[in-house]
NUTOR-364371 format. One record per residue (C-alpha): residue in three letters; x, y, z; residue number from 0. Coordinates in steps of 0.05 Angstrom, whole numbers. Each point is the difference from the previous one (the first is absolute). Example, Ala and Ser with C-alpha at 12.3 -4.5 7.8 and 13.67 -1.06 7.14 Angstrom:
<rs>
("ALA"; (246; -90; 156); 0)
("SER"; (27; 69; -13); 1)
</rs>
This chain:
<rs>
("UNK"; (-1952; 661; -4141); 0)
("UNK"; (32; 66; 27); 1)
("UNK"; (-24; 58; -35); 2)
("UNK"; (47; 52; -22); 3)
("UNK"; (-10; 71; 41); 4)
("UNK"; (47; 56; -13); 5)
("UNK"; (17; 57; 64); 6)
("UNK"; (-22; 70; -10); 7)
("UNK"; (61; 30; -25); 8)
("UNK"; (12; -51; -47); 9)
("UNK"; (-72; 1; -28); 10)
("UNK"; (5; 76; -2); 11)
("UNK"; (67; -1; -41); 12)
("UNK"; (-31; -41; -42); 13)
("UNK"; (-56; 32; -19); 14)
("UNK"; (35; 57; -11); 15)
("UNK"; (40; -31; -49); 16)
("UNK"; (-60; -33; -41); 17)
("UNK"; (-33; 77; -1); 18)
("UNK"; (56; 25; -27); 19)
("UNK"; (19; -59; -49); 20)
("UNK"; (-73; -5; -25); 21)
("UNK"; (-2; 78; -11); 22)
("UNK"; (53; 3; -39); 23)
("UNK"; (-19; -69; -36); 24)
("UNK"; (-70; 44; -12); 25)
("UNK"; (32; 58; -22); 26)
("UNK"; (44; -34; -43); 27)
("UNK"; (-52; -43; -38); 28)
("UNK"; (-44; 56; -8); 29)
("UNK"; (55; 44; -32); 30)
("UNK"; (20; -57; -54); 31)
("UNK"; (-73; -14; -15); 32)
("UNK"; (-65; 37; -17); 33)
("UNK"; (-42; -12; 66); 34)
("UNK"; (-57; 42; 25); 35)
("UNK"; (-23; 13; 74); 36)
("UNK"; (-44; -70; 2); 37)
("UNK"; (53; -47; -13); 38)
("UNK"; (48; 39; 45); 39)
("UNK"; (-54; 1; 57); 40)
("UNK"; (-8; -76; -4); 41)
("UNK"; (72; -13; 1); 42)
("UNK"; (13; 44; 61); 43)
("UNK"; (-69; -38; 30); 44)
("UNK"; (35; -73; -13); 45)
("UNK"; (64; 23; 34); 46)
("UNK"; (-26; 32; 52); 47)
("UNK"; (-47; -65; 15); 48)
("UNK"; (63; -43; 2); 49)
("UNK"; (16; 36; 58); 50)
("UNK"; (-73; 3; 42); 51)
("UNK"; (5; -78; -18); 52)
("UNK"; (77; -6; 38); 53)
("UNK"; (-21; 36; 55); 54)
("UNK"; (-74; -32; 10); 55)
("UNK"; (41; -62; -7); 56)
("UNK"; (46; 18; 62); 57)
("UNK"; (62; -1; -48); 58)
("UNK"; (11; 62; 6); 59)
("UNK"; (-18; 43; 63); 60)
("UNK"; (29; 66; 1); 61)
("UNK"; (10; 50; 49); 62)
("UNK"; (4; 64; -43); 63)
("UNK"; (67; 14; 17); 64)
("UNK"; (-19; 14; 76); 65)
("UNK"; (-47; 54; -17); 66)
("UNK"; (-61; -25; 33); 67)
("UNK"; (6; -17; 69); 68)
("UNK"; (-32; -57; 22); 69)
("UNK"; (-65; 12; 52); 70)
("UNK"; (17; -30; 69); 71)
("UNK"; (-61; -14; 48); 72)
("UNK"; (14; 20; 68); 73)
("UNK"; (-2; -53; 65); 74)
</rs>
């Protein structure tokens, strides 16, 4: 079974747009309802371990836009 892996730029798009969806998701709910610090720590905690579980997976891999540049070892 092939597994699904996603490039760099597409895995960095991507979890750009989660960040920003479940931040406003957050700061939406929170707004609507009376929520304290706890509850909005564990909430950012399960979305945030969403994505260390897509990227341990190898589903996601990103690149951080190019940022970082990869170490090359020398012949």
């Amino acid at each position: 079974m092939k597994q699904l892996r996603l490039n760099g730029m597409t895995s960095d798009i991507l979890i750009s747009a989660y960040v920003v969806i479940t931040l406003y998701f957050r700061f939406k709910l929170e707004s609507k309802t009376a929520t304290g610090p706890v509850e909005s720590l564990v909430m950012g905690a399960c979305f945030v371990v969403i994505l260390w579980v897509l990227i341990k997976l190898n589903i996601l891999n990103p690149n951080w836009f190019g940022l970082f540049k990869s170490k090359t070892l020398k012949p």
